[in-house]
C-alpha positions, -999 to 999 in steps of 0.1 A, spaced: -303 -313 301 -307 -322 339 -337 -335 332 -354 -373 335 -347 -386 299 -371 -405 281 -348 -416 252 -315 -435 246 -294 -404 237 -305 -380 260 -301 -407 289 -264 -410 273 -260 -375 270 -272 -368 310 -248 -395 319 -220 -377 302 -229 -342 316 -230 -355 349 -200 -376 348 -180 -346 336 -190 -327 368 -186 -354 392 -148 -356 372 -143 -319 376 -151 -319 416 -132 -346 424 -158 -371 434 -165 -411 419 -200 -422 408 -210 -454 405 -218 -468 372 -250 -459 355 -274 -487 344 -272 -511 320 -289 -511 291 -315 -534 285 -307 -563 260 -344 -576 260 -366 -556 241 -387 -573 218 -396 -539 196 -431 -542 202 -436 -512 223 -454 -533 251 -466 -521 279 -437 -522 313 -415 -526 284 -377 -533 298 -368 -493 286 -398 -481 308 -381 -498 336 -346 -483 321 -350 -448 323 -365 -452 358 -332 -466 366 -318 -440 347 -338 -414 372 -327 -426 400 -292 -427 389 -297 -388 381 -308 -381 415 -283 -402 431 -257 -384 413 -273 -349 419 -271 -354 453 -236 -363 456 -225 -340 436 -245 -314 460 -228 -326 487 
């Protein structure tokens, strides 16, 4: 569940897990990404969601790490 999504709902579902915990320990996150509004559909290549769930990684790390703390 922890791990580095690579769709919409399991990105939505990590941000809810780890939310909850942060929540539950008493510690503030900042908000995760944005979602891209740009996406033409096409499946290019760099498309905007590529660049999305990198953000989406780094969020997750960010969060793992202050919730390790």
């Amino acid at each position: 569940m922890l791990q580095t999504p690579t769709d919409h709902e399991t990105a939505l579902a990590l941000f809810s897990a780890l939310q909850q915990r942060a929540r539950a320990a008493g510690v503030n996150l900042r908000a995760p990404p944005p979602e891209p509004s740009t996406c033409c559909g096409r499946g290019c290549n760099g498309c905007v969601w590529e660049g999305y769930y990198s953000a989406v990684n780094y969020w997750r790390e960010e969060a793992l790490l202050i919730l390790q703390a």
